[in-house]
N, C-alpha and C positions, 0 to 999 in steps of 0.2 A: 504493500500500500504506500508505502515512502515516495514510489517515484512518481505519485501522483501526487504529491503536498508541494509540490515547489514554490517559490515564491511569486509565482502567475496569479493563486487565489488572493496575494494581498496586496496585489495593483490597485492602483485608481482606475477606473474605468469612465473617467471624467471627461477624457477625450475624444471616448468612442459615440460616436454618429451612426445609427443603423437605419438602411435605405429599406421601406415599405414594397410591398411589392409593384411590381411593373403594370404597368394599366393596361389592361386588355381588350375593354371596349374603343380600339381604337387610337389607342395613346401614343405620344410621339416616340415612343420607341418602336412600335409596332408601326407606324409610321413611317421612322429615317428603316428601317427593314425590308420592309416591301418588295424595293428593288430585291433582294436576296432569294428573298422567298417566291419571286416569280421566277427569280432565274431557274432555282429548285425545281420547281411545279412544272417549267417550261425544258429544260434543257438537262434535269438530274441525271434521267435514263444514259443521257450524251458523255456524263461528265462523271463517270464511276469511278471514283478513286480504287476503290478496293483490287480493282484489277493489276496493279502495281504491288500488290502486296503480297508478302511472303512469310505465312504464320509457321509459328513453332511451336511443339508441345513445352508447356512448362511444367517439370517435374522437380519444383522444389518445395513443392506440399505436400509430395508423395511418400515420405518417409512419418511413420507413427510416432506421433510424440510419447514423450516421458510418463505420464500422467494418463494413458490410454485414451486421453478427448482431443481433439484438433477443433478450436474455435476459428469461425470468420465471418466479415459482417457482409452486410447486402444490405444497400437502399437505391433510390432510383427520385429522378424526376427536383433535383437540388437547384440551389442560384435562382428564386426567385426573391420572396423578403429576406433580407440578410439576418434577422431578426430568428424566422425560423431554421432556417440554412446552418444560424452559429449553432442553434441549441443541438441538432440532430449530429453536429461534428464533435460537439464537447461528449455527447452519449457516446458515439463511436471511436472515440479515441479515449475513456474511461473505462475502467473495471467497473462491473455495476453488482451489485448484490440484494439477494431474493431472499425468503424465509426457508424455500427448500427447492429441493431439485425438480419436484412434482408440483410444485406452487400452480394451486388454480390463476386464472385470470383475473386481474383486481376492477372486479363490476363498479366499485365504489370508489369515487372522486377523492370522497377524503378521506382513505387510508393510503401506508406508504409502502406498499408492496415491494416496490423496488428504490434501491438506494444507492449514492456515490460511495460508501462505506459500510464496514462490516461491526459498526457499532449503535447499527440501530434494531438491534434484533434479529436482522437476515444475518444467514448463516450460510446459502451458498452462492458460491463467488462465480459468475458470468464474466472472465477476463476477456481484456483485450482481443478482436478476432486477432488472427495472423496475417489475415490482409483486409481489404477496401474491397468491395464491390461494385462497382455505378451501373446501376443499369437503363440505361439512355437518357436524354432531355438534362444536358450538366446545367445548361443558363437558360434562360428567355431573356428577349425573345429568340435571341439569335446565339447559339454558345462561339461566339466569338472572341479574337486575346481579351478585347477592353473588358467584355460581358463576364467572360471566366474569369477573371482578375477583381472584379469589381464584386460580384455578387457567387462566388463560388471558393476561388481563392483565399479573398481578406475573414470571410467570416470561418474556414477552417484555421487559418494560421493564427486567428484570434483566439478559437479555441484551441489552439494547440499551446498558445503561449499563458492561457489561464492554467492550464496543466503543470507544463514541463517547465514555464520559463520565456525567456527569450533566447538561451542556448539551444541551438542545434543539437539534439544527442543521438549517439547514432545507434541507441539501446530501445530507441523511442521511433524507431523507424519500420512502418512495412509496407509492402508491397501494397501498389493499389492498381483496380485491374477499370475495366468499363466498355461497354459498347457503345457504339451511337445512335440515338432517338432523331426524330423527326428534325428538330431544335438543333442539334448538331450538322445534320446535314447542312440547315440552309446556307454556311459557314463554308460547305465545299470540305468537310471535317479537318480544316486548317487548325481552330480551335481546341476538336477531340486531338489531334496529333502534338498538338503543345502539351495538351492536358493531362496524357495518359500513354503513349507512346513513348519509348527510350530513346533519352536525350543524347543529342551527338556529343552534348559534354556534360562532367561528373554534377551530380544534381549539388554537390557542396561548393561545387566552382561558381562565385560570382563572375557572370556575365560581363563583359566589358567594349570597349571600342565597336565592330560595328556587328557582333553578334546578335544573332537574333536571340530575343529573349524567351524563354521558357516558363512555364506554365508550373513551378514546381511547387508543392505543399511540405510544407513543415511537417515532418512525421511521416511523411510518404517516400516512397520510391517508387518510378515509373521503370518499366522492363517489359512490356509488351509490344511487340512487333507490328500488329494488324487489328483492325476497328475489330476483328472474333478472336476469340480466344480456346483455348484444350487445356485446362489444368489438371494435374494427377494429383486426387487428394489422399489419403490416407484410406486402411481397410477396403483397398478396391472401388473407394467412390471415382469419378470421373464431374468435371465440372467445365460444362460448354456453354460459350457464350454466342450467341451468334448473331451478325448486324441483319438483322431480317426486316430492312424496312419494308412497310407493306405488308407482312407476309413472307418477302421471296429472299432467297438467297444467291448470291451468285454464282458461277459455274463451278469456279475456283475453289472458292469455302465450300461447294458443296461437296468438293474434289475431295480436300483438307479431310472433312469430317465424318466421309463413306470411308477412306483408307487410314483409319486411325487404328481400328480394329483388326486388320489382316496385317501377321507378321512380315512380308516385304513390303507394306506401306501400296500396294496397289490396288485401287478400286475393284470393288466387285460389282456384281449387277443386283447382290440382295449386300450390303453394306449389314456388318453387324455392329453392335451399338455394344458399350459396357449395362452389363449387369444391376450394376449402383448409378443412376448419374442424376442430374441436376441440368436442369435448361437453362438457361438465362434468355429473354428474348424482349426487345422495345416494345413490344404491343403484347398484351392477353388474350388469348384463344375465348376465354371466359370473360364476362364483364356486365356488372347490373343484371347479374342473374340470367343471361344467355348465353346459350355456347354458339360453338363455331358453327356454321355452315359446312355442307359439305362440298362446297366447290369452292371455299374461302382458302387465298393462298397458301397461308398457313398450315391448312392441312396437306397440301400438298409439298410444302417443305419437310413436312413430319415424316412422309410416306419415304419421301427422296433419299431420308434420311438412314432411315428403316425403323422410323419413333413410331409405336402405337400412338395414334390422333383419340387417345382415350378424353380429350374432352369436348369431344361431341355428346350431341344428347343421346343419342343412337348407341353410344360405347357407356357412357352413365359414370366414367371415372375407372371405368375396370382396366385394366396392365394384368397381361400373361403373370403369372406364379412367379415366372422366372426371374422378375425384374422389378425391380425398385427404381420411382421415377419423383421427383419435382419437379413442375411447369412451373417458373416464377417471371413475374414481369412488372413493368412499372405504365407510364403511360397515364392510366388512371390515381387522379392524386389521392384516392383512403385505399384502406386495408380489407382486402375482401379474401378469404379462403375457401375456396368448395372442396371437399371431400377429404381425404386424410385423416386422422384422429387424434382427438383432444379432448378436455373435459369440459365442454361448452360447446354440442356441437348437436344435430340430430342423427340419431341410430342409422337412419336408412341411408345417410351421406356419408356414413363411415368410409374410410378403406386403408386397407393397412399397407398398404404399398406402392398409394398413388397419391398425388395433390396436387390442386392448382391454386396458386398464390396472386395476387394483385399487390403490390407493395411500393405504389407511388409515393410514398411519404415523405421525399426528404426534403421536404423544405417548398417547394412550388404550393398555388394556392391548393384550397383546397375544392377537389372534386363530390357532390353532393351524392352521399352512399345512398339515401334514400328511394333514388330511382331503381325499379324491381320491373324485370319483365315477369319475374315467376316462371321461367321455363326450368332452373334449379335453382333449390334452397340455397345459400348460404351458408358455412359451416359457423364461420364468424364474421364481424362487421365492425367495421371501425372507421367513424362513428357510432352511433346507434343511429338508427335510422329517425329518431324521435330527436335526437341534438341536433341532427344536418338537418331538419326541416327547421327545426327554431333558429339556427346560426344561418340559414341561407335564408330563409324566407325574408329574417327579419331583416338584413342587410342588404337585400334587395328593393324593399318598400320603405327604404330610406334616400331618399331621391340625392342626397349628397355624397351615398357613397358611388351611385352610379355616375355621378359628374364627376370626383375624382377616380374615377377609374378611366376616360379616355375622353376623347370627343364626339360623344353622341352627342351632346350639348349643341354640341357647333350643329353639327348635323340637320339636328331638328331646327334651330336658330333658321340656318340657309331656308332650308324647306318654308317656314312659316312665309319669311320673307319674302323669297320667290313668289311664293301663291299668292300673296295680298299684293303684290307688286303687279302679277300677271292682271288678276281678277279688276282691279283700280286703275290702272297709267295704260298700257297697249291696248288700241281700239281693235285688235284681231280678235284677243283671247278677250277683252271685255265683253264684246259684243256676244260672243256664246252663249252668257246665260243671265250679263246686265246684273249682277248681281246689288252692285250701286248703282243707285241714279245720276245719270251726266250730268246735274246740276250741284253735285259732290265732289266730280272731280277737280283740276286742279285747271284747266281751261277755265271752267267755270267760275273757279273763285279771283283766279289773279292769274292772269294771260303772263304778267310779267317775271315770276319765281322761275326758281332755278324747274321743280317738278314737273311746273307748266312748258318748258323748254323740251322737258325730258318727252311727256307725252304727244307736243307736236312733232317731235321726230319722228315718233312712231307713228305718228297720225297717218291715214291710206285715203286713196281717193274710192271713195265706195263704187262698187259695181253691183247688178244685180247676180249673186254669187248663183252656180247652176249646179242642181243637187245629183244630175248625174254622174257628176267627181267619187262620191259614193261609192260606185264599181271601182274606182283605182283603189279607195282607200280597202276595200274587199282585197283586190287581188294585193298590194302590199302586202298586206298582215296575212295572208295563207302565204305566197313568197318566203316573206321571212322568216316565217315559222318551219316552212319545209326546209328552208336552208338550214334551220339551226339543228334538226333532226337531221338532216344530209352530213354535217359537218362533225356531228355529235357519233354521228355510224360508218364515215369513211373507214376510218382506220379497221375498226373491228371484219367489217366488209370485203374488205380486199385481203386482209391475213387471213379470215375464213378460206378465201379462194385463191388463195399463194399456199395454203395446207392442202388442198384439192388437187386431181387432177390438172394436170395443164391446160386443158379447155376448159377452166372454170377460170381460171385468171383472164381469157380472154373471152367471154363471156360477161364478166364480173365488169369488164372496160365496156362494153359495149351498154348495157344494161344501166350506167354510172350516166355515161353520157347521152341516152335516151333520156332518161329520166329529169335531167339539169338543163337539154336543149326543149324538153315541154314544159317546164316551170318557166321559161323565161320567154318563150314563144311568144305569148298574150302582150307581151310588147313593144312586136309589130301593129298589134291591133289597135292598142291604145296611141300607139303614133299617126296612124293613117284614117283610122275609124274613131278618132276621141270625139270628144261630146266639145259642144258649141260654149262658148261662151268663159268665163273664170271661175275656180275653184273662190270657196270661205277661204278668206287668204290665212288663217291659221290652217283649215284642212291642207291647203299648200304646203305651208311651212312644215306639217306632220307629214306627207307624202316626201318631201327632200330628204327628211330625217332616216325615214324606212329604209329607202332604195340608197340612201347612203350606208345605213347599218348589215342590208342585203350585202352590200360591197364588200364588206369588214370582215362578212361571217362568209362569203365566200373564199376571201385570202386565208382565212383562218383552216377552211375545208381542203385548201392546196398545203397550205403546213402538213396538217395531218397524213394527207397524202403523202407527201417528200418523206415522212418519218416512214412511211410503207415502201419505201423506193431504197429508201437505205437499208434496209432487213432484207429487202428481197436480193439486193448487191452483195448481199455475204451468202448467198448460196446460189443464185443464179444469174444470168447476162442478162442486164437490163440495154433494152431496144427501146428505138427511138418511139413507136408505139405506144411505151410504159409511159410517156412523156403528156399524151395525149390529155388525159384529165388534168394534168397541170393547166395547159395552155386553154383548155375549156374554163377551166373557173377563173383565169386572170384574166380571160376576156370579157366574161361577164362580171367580172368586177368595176371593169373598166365601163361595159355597158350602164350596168346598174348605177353606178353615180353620177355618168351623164349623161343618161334617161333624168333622172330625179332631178337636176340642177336646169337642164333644159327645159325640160317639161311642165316642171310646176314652178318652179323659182322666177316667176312674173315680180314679186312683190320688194321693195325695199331691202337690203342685206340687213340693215337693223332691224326689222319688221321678223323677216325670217331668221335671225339670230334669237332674238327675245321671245317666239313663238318654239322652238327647237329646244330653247331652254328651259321654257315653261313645260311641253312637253316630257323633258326630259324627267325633269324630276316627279311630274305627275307618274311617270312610267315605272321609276326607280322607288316611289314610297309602297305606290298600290301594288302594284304588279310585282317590285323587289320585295316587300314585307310579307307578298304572301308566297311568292317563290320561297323568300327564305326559311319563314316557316315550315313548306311543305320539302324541299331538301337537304336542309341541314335541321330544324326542330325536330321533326317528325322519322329519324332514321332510324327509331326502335319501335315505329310505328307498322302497323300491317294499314292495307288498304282505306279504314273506315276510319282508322286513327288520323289517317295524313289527310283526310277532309277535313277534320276536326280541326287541324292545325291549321287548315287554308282558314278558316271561318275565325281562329284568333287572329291569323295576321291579317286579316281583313278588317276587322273590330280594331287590330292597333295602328293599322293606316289612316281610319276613317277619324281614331282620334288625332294622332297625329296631325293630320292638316285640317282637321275642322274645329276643335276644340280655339286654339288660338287665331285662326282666322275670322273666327263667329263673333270673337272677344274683340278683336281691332277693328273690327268691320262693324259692329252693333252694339257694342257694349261702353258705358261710361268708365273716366277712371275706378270708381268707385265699387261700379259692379265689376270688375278686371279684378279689384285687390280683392273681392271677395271671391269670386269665384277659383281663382287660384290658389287664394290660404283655402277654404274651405275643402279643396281638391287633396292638397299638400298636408293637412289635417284627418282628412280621410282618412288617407292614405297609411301615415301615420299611426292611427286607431287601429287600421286593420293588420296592423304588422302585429299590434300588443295583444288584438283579441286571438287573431290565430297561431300564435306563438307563446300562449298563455303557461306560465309552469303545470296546469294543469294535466297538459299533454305527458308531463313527466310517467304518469300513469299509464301503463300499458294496452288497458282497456279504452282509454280515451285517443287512442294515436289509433285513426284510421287514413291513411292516404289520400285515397282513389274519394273517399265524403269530404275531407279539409280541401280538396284541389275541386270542387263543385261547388263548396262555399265562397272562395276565394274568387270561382268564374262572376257567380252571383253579385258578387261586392263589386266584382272589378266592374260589370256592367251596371250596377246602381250607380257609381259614381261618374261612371263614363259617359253617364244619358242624364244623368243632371248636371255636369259639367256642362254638357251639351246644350241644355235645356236654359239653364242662366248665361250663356253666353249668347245663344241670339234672340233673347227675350227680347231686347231694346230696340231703336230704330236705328239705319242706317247714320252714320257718323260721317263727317268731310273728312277726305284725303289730306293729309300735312305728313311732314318730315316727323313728326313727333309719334302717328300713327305707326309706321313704315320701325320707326326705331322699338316700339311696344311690340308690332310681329317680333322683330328680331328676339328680342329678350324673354318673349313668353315663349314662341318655339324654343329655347334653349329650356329652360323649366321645365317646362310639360313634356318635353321629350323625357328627360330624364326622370319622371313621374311613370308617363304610360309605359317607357322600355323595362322599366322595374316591376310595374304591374304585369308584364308580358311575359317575360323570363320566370314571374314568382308562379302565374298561374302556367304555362308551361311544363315546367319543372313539376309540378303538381302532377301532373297528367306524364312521367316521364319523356318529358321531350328538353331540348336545349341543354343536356346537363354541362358543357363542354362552358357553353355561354355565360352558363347562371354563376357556375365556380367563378368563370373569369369579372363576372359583374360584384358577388361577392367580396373578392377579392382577398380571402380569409386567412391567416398563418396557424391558425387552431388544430388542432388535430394531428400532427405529426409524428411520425415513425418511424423505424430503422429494425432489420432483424440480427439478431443474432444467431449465429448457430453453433449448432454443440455435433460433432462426429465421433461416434465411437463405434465398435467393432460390433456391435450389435443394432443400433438403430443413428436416423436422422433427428433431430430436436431443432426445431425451430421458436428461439422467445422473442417473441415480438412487441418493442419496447415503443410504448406511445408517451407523448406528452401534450395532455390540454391543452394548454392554454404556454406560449414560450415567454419566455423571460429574456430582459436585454444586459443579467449579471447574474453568475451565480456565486457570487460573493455573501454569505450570509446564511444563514438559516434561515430567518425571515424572508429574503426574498429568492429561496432557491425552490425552483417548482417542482411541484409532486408528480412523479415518474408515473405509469403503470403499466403494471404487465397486461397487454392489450388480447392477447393468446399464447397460450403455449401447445403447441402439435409433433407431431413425430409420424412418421412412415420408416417403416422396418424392413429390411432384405427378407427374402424365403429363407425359412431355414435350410432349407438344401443348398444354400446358396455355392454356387462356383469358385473355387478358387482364386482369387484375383488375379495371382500370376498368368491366368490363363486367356486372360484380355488383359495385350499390352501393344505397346507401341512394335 
């Protein structure tokens, strides 16, 4: 215990600063990113580092320690609040002590299950693992040097130096291993290779002159060769890590980790696997209580592998006799275990020689445990599904943690503005539905103002507009739509028939290009046979927009194409033929935006600027909020669910721009400050009644009833909001109006985006969002393990609520043992010598 008392605990910690977590709705981190993460999304497939790389097995875990136990830790998903990032480093690089080796799991908040010392009762001692495990997502947003430096780095070397000191000791030193997560990638894993790869120079050598600098941790040592890893643990375990973004692996590692098994190191076509082993993987087969698909990558890396895919629902967690397995991953930020056994768990999800683990805890926000598809139990949970509703819920219907959490604010702000701008000042989009009277505008009141200047620009010379434009606006919007489906299905469409016979490829060309010369055919007709007279010069302006975005989404549809042109080049001669749907869509690309520009574009460029823009974001609230709803809310949704979701994002559109528009457009100041506090007050209430400690009670915590309460409330408040904001009459257009949109769209976004994600999340949907709008450091974990000759033990050490010093009794936080599990080898188990390198 000595070399844990150093004089680190009796620093000042006066001039330590710790950074909150990163904003995720949006925030300017995610923000200066972007670029990154497009490049990733756009060019990843292109830009595989891995292929350069050349792993080793490490066999310096593979000898049995003194003591017959080999400890080492695992966490995943770290470097977001430095706050929780420090605590989860000080647990992992301390000895930590329990009451007994069989110690249940501590249900209860305020006892001290587990402790930094063995003089509080606990008797057995959980030491130091022998290495570090990371299992993907090191920073957000980006694990790049500055990111890993700032929010990964400082807060372990901070806990390293509360420990040991400020001396380096090299007694204090272990191995730390890690994969790379989504987060890592978008880095180009430049970041994972500082971080966790063997440095070209000694990790004690300060850096100098025009060296690059290194990523190194206090207490660590980096010796890993490749983003996967083969560790040889003790008693025959085996422990593989593998960069399985997606699902998939590469050719290479999958080369690596078929021939690890057969004594000359050569692949076979059934690959044997160790006996004992341990997954490590960035994403969960299992997650919120469903398992894998069976055509989900992942199983399919299992198979490649020669891994029983035991956690589909179809397999139910069962592994051959013969073999002892852990699936562990991170990805999702709480603690979730299906199957394996513990003393906290259900009978029928036992197994004695299988588990899958979720173990996002180290540090990143937190991910809401409470969404359950119910296709499997749970063995254990962490949170309880009863705290993650009261900590998420309630910090979602707090309209100021969603404003610091990124720029929706802004967001909504623009939107408000734009609409009352559109609807008030341009005679295209006013004249649509008049919603003020022309003797409110700004002609009206003073010809001379800067607004009145604004709106004669836009002003048109009226024509009687001819509503047979109508049929363009028709074929537009099927055009566009079929493009986005065309461009959405190239790819998959042409590798179907590059897998086929060779009269399917060309077949597949011919069929591409019938299909793309009769979408665009119709014209000719509208060139030669158009109808008499001018389009609603907004319908114009809308018509420009389309056949312009047609153009966009056809370039987009010749990408995907070329991406099919290069696969087919590494196993067949591409002919001047294959070339043909290229030069098809960049002709009608070319068409379609000077169709649009000629065709309809009669009107003013500022006219059709300011109409394109209005459009724009009419397209982007309605149409984007309930897209986004129904593809990313609704993806644990089955069919009836993802309608459900269309009909909230439709309800948070409609507030969204009507709520504050109804307010600048008809409402007094006076009715504006009420209807907003009394929204903002709601709101409020409804956090404290459905988050009541009541719920503590297990009989009162029902889901699927609090998430119909919560719809119900969100819609009383939504339609009285409504209801007081265009009770009043129409108000005069001023600068003063125009700045009251701006400011109440910023508000009220941040009101209705909270009520969208709270009732969402209710309903299992958005949980990805909701975390990120939460933005919580509560709940955090790290596992430790225990190896002996007889069984796996895994104690999984949580802590509520983090702490920014553990300097003191008083303010050092209460630890608890969150689960303790174990999976055991058969006992006929094989001799380990007999799988080896």
């Amino acid at each position: 215990m000595a070399m844990f008392q150093g004089q680190g605990l009796e620093r000042s910690r006066s001039g330590r600063s710790f950074k909150g977590p990163v904003a995720w709705l949006f925030g300017r981190q995610l923000i200066a990113g972007l670029k990154w993460i497009a490049i990733y999304a756009f060019f990843g497939d292109k830009l595989d580092s891995r292929d350069w790389m050349r792993a080793e097995v490490n066999e310096r875990h593979g000898e049995a320690p003194e003591g017959e136990a080999f400890w080492f830790d695992y966490l995943a998903d770290s470097g977001d609040g430095q706050c929780a990032t420090y605590n989860i480093a000080y647990l992992c690089m301390h000895d930590l002590w329990i009451p007994k080796e069989n110690s249940a799991p501590d249900l209860n908040k305020e006892t001290k299950t587990v402790s930094l010392a063995d003089d509080t009762g606990n008797a057995f001692k959980l030491p130091r693992g022998e290495f570090l495990f990371v299992g993907g997502d090191t920073a957000y947003h980006i694990a790049d040097y500055a990111t890993l430096a700032e929010r990964f780095q400082r807060p372990f070397d901070w806990a390293y130096e509360d420990i040991f000191g400020q001396e380096i000791r090299p007694d204090a030193r272990r191995p730390i291993y890690g994969i790379p997560g989504n987060h890592d990638y978008y880095d180009a894993l430049d970041g994972f290779n500082r971080q966790f790869c063997k440095p070209f120079n000694l990790e004690n050598i300060e850096e100098s002159g025009d060296a690059q600098p290194q990523l190194k941790l206090k207490g660590f040592e980096r010796v890993q060769e490749a983003t996967y890893v083969a560790l040889k643990l003790p008693y025959g375990w085996w422990f593989w890590g593998l960069d399985a973004q997606g699902g998939k692996i590469d050719r290479r590692q999958a080369a690596f980790f078929s021939s690890l098994g057969n004594p000359e190191g050569a692949v076979e076509s059934a690959p044997r696997v160790p006996d004992k082993l341990i997954v490590a993987t960035p994403e969960p087969a299992v997650k919120f209580g469903r398992c894998a698909k069976e055509d989900e990558e992942i199983v399919e890396t299992f198979e490649k592998l020669g891994l029983e895919p035991s956690f589909l629902q179809s397999k139910g967690g069962k592994l051959p006799s013969s073999q002892c397995r852990l699936d562990i991953s991170g990805d999702i930020h709480h603690y979730a275990r299906y199957w394996g056994q513990g003393l906290a768990e259900k009978a029928e999800n036992t197994r004695l020689n299988y588990a899958s683990v979720v173990a996002g805890g180290g540090g990143a926000f937190l991910h809401p445990s409470h969404t359950d598809v119910e296709e499997i139990a749970e063995s254990r949970l962490y949170p309880s599904r009863k705290d993650s509703h009261q900590l998420i819920t309630k910090r979602l219907l707090k309209p100021w943690n969603i404003f610091q959490g990124g720029y929706i604010w802004l967001a909504g702000a623009l939107i408000a503005l734009l609409t009352y701008f559109a609807a008030a000042i341009p005679e295209s989009s006013w004249s649509i539905f008049k919603l003020l009277p022309a003797e409110l505008r700004p002609l009206h009141q003073d010809g001379d103002s800067l607004l009145s200047r604004i709106q004669a620009a836009l002003a048109i010379e009226w024509v009687n507009p001819s509503n047979a434009y109508y049929w363009d606006l028709g074929y537009a919007v099927v055009l566009l739509a079929l493009l986005i489906v065309s461009a959405i299905r190239t790819k998959p469409f042409f590798e179907a028939a590059m897998e086929s016979d060779p009269g399917a490829w060309i077949r597949a060309h011919y069929q591409f290009i019938g299909f793309h010369l009769a979408l665009f055919a119709p014209i000719g007709f509208f060139i030669y046979w158009g109808p008499e007279g001018h389009p609603h010069p907004f319908l114009a302006s809308v018509l420009v927009f389309l056949f312009g975005m047609a153009s966009l989404v056809s370039i987009v549809a010749s990408r995907r194409y070329s991406d099919v042109l290069l696969e087919r080049a590494k196993a067949h001669r591409v002919v001047q033929w294959d070339y043909t749907p290229l030069w098809i869509l960049m002709l009608f690309a070319v068409v379609s935006i000077c169709y649009g520009l000629w065709h309809y574009g009669m009107y003013p460029v500022s006219v059709v600027f300011s109409d394109t823009l209005t459009a724009l974001i009419l397209l982007l609230t309605l149409g984007g909020l309930i897209l986004f709803a129904v593809v990313v809310g609704s993806n644990l949704q089955e069919k009836a669910g993802k309608w459900r979701f269309a009909a909230l994002g439709g309800w948070h559109a409609v507030l969204q721009i009507g709520v504050p528009f109804l307010l600048v457009a008809y409402s007094s100041w006076t009715m504006i400050l009420a209807v907003v506090g009394g929204t903002i007050l709601a709101t409020l209430l409804t956090a404290w009644i459905i988050t009541r400690d009541s719920l503590k009670n297990d009989t009162l915590f029902h889901q699927e009833k609090l998430g119909r309460q919560l719809l119900w409330l969100w819609g009383l408040v939504g339609i009285s909001a409504m209801v007081g904001a265009g009770w009043g009459s129409p108000v005069a257009v001023t600068w003063g109006r125009l700045a009251a949109a701006f400011l109440l769209g910023g508000v009220l976004s941040c009101v209705w985006f909270g009520w969208y994600l709270a009732v969402a999340l209710a309903f299992n949907g958005h949980n990805n969002e909701a975390g990120g709008g939460a933005r919580s450091e509560s709940y955090r974990h790290f596992i430790r393990f225990r190896l002996t000759p007889k069984k796996l033990t895994g104690y999984v050490i949580g802590i509520d609520r983090p702490v920014e010093s553990f300097q003191g009794e008083g303010d050092c936080p209460k630890f608890r043992l969150v689960d303790v599990f174990t999976i055991s080898p058969p006992t006929n188990e094989v001799d380990p010598v007999t799988w080896r390198v």
